[in-house]
C-alpha atoms as a printed R data frame, in Angstrom:
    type eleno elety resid chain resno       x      y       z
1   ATOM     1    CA   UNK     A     1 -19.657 11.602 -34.192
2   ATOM     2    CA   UNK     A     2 -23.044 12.841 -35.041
3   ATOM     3    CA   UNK     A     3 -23.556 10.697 -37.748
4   ATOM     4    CA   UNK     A     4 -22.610  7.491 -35.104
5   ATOM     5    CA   UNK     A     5 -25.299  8.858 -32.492
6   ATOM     6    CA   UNK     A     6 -28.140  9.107 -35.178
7   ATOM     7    CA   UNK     A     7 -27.039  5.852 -36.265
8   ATOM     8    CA   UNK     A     8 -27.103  4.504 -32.614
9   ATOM     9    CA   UNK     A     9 -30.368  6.125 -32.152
10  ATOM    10    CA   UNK     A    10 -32.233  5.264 -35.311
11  ATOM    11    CA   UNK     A    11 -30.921  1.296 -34.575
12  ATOM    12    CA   UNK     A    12 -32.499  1.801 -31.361
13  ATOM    13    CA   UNK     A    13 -35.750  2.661 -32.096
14  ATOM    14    CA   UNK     A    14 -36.204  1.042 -35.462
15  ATOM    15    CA   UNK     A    15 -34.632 -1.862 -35.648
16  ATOM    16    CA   UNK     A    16 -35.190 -2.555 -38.933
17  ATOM    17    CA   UNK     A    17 -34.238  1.066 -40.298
18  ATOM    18    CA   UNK     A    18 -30.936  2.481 -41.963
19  ATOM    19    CA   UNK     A    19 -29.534  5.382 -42.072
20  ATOM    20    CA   UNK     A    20 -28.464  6.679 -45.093
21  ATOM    21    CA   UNK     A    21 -26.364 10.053 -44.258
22  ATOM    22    CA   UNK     A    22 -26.716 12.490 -47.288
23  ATOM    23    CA   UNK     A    23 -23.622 15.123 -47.203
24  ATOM    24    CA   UNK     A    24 -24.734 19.009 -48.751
25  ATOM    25    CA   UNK     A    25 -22.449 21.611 -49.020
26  ATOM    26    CA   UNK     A    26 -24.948 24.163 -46.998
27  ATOM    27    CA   UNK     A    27 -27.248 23.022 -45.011
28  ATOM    28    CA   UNK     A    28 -31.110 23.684 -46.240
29  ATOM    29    CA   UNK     A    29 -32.396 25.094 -43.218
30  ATOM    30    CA   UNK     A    30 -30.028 28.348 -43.872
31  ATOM    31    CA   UNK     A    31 -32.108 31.255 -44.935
32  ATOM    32    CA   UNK     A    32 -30.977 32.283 -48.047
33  ATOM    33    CA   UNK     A    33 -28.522 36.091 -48.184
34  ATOM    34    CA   UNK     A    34 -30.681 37.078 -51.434
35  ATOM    35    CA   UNK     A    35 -33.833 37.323 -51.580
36  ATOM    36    CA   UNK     A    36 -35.476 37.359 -55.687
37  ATOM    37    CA   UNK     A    37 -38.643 38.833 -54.789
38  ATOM    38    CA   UNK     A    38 -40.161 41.259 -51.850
39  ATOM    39    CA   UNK     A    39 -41.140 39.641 -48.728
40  ATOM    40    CA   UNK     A    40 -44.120 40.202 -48.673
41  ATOM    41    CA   UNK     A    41 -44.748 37.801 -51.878
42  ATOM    42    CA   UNK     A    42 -42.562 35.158 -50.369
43  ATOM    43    CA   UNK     A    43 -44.368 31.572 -49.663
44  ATOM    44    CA   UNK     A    44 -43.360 28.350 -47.581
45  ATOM    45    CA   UNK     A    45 -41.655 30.643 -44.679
46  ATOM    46    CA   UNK     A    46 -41.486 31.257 -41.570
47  ATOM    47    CA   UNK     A    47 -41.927 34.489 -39.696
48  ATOM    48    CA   UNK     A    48 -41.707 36.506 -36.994
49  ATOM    49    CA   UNK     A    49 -43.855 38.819 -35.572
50  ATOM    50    CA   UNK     A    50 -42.517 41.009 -32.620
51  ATOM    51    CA   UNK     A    51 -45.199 43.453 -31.029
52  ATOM    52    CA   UNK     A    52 -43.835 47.019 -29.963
53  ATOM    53    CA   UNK     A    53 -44.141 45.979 -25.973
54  ATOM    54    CA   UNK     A    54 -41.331 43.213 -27.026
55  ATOM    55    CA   UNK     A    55 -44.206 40.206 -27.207
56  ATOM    56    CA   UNK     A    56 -43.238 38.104 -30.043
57  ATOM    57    CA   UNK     A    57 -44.799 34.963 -32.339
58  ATOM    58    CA   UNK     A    58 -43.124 32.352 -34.541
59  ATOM    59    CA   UNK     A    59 -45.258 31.178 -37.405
60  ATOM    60    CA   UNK     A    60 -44.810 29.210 -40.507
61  ATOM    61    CA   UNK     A    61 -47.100 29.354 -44.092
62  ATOM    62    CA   UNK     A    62 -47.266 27.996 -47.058
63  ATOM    63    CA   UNK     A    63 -49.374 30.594 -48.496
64  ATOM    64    CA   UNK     A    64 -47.864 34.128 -49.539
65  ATOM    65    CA   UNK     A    65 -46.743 35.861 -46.643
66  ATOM    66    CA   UNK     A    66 -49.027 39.198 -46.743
67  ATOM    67    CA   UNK     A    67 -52.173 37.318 -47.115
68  ATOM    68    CA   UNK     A    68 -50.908 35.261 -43.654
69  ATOM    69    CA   UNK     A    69 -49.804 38.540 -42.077
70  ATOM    70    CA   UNK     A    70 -53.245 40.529 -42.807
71  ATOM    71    CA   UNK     A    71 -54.717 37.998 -41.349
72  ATOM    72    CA   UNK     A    72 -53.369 38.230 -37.898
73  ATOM    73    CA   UNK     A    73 -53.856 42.299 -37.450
74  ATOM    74    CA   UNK     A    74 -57.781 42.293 -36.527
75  ATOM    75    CA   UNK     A    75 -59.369 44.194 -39.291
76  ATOM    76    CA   UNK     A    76 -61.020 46.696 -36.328
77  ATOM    77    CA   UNK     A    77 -57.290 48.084 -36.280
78  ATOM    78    CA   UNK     A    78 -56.625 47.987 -39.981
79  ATOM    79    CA   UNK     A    79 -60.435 48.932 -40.853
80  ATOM    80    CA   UNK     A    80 -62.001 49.810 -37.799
81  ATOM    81    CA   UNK     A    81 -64.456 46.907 -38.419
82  ATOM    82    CA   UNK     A    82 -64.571 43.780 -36.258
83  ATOM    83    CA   UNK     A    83 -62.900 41.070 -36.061
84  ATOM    84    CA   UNK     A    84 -62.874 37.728 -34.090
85  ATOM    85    CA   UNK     A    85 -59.827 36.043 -31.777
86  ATOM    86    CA   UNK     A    86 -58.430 34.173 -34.337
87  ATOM    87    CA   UNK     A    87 -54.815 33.802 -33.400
88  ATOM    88    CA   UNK     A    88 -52.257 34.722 -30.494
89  ATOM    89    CA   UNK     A    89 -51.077 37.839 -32.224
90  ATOM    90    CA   UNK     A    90 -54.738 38.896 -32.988
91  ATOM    91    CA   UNK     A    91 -55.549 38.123 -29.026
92  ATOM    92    CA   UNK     A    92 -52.635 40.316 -27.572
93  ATOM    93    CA   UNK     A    93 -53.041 42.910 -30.038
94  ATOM    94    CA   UNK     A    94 -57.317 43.467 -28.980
95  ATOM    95    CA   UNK     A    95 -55.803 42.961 -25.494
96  ATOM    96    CA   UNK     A    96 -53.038 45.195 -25.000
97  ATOM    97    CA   UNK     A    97 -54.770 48.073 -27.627
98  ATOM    98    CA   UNK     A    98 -50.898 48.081 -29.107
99  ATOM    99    CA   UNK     A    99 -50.764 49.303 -32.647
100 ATOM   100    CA   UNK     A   100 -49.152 47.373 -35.141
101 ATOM   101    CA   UNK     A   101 -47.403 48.179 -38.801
102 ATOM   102    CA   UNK     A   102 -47.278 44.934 -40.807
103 ATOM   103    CA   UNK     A   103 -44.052 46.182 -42.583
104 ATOM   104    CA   UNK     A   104 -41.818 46.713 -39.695
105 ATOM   105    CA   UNK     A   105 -43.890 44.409 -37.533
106 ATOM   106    CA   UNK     A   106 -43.232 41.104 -39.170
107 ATOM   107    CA   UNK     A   107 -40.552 39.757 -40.404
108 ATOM   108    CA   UNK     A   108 -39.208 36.319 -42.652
109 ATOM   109    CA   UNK     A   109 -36.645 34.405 -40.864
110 ATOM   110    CA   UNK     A   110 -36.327 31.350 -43.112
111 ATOM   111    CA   UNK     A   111 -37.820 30.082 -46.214
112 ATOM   112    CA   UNK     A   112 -37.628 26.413 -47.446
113 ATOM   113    CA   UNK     A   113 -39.004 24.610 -50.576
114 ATOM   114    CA   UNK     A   114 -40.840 21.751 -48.623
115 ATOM   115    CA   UNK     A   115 -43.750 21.563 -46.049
116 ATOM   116    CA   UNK     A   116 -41.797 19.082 -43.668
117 ATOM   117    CA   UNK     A   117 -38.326 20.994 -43.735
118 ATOM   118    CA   UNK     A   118 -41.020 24.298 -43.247
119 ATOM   119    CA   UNK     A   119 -41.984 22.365 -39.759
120 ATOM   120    CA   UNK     A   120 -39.020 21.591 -38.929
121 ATOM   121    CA   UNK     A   121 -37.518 25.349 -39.318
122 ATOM   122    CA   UNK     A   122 -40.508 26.409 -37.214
123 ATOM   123    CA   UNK     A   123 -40.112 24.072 -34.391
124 ATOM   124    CA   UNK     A   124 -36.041 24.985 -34.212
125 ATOM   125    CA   UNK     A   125 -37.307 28.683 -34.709
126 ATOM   126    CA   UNK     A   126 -39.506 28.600 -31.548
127 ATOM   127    CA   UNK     A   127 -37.035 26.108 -29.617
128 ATOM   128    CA   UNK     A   128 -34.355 28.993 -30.054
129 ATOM   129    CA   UNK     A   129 -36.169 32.088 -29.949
130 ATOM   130    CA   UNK     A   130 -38.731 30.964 -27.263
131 ATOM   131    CA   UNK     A   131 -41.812 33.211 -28.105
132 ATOM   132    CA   UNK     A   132 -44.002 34.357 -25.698
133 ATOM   133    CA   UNK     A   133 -47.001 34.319 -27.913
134 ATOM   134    CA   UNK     A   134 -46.698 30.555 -29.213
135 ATOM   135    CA   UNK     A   135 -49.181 29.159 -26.690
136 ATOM   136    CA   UNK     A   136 -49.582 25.882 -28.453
137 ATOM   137    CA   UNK     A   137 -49.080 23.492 -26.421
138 ATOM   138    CA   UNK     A   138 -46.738 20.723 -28.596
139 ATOM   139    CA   UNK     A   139 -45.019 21.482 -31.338
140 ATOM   140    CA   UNK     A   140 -45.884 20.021 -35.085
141 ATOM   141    CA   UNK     A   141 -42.746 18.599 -35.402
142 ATOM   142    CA   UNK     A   142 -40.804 17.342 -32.423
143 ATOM   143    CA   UNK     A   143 -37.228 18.044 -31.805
144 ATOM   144    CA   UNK     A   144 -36.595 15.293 -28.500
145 ATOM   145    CA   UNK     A   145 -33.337 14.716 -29.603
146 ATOM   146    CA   UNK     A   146 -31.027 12.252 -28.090
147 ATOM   147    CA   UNK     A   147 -27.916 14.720 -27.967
């Protein structure tokens, strides 16, 4: 049934297209159960950070995850030096005054071995979890599906 929609769809709007349906036994965008390696050393994920009034952010890198993380705590809470408004979770954290430990603050929800799957898990991340801190206003990848 799916697989006749996207068809349907994909005829639709490309005419000249075909879909080629590729069956997997799991699908990618699971998060692994075990994780080889801490965390914090993990690349191409996506996160979450949730704040201790409840606020919480979606993000994706492709860079290890603790150099990503450090950078959203403004160094005048980590090193009470100064630090510019660089990203939501930098904004409502010099805001609010909230404190913030990056252990238990943030958190990998999925990891995937390409940047375009990465987008996509993001965009399905925020469309589910619907963060108050993702102000962007469109997301990188768009999920307007016709289901």
């Amino acid at each position: 049934m799916v697989n006749r929609r996207l068809r349907t769809s994909l005829a639709r709007a490309y005419p000249a297209a075909k879909l080629v349906p590729v069956h997997r036994t799991t699908c990618s965008l699971v998060q692994s159960k075990v994780d080889r390696y801490p965390s914090h050393v993990n690349s191409n994920c996506v996160y979450k950070f949730t704040c201790i009034c409840g606020s919480s952010y979606i993000g994706r890198t492709e860079r290890r995850a603790h150099l990503r993380f450090s950078e959203h705590v403004p160094k005048s809470l980590r090193l009470k030096g100064t630090n510019s408004y660089s990203s939501a979770i930098t904004r409502h954290l010099l805001d609010t005054g909230h404190e913030v430990e990056i252990e238990k603050s943030f958190k990998i929800i999925n990891r995937q071995r390409s940047s375009i799957l990465l987008k996509f898990a993001e965009a399905i991340s925020i469309k589910r979890l619907k963060p108050d801190l993702c102000v962007q206003k469109e997301s990188v990848i768009s999920l307007s599906l016709p289901w």
